[in-house]
C-alpha positions as CSV (number, residue, x, y, z in Angstrom):
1,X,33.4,-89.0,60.1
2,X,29.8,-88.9,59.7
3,X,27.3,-91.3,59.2
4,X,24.1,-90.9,57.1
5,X,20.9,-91.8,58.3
6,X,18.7,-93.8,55.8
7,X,15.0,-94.8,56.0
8,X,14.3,-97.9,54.8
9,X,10.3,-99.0,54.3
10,X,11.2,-102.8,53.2
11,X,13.4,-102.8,56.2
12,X,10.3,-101.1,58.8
13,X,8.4,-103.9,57.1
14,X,10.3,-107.1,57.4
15,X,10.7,-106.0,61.3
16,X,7.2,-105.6,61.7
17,X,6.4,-108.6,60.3
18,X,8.6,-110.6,62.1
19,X,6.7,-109.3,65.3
20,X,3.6,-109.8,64.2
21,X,4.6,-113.7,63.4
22,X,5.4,-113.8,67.1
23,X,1.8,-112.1,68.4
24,X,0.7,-114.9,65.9
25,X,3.2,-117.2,67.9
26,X,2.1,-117.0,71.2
27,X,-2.2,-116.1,69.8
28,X,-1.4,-119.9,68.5
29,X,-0.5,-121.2,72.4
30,X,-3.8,-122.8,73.2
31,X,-5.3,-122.6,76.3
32,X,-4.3,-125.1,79.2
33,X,-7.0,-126.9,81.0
34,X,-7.0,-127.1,84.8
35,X,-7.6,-130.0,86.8
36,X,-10.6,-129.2,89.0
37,X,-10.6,-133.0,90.8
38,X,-7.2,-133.2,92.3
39,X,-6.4,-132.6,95.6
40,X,-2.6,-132.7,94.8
41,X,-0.9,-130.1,96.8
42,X,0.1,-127.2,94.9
43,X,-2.7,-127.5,92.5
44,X,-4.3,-124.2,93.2
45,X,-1.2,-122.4,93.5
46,X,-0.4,-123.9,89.9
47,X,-4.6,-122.9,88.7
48,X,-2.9,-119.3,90.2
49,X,-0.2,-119.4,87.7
50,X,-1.8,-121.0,84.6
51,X,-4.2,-117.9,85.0
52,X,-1.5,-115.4,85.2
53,X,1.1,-116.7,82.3
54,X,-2.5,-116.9,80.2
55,X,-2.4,-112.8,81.2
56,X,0.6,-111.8,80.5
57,X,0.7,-113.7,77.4
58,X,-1.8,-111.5,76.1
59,X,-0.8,-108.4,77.4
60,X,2.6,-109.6,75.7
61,X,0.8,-109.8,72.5
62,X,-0.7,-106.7,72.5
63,X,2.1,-105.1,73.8
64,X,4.2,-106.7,70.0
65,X,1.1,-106.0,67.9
66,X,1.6,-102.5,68.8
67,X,4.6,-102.2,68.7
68,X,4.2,-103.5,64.9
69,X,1.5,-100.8,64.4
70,X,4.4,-98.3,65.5
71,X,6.8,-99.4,63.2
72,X,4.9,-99.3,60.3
73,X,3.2,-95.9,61.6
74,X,7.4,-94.8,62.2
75,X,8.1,-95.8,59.0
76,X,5.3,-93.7,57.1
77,X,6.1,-90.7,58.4
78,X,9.7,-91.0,57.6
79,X,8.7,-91.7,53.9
80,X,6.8,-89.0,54.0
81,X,9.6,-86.5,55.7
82,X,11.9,-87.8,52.4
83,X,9.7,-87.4,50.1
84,X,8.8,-83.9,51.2
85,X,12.7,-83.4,51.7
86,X,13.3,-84.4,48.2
87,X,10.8,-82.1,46.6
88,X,12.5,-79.1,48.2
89,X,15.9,-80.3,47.3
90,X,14.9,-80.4,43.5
């Protein structure tokens, strides 16, 4: 039994608009103040960590705009492979 393999640009799409909604997502976070007064313990460790989830937040973001980027790059290419498949066919 095989199985055929089909590109699908509307599907490449809807994907990589669904993770560019997230970059969008988490672009849409805010920033988070710090409380520079308090002596509370734990307040620098948490200054520590507000810094770091702001980082990887962004690198998350780039990481999903790319990765939307590649789809739709994917996606070309395999149009393009059909296309040029289908005019040697005919």
């Amino acid at each position: 039994m095989s199985t055929a393999i089909q590109s699908s640009s509307a599907s490449a799409q809807a994907h990589a608009s669904a993770f560019q909604t997230a970059t969008s997502a988490l672009a849409d976070t805010g920033a988070s103040d710090k409380d520079g007064q308090s002596t509370v313990a734990g307040n620098s460790l948490a200054h520590q960590a507000i810094d770091q989830i702001l980082m990887a937040t962004g690198d998350l973001s780039t990481v999903l705009s790319d990765l939307s980027a590649n789809i739709n790059s994917a996606a070309a290419e395999f149009e393009a492979a059909d296309q040029a498949a289908a005019q040697i066919i005919s």
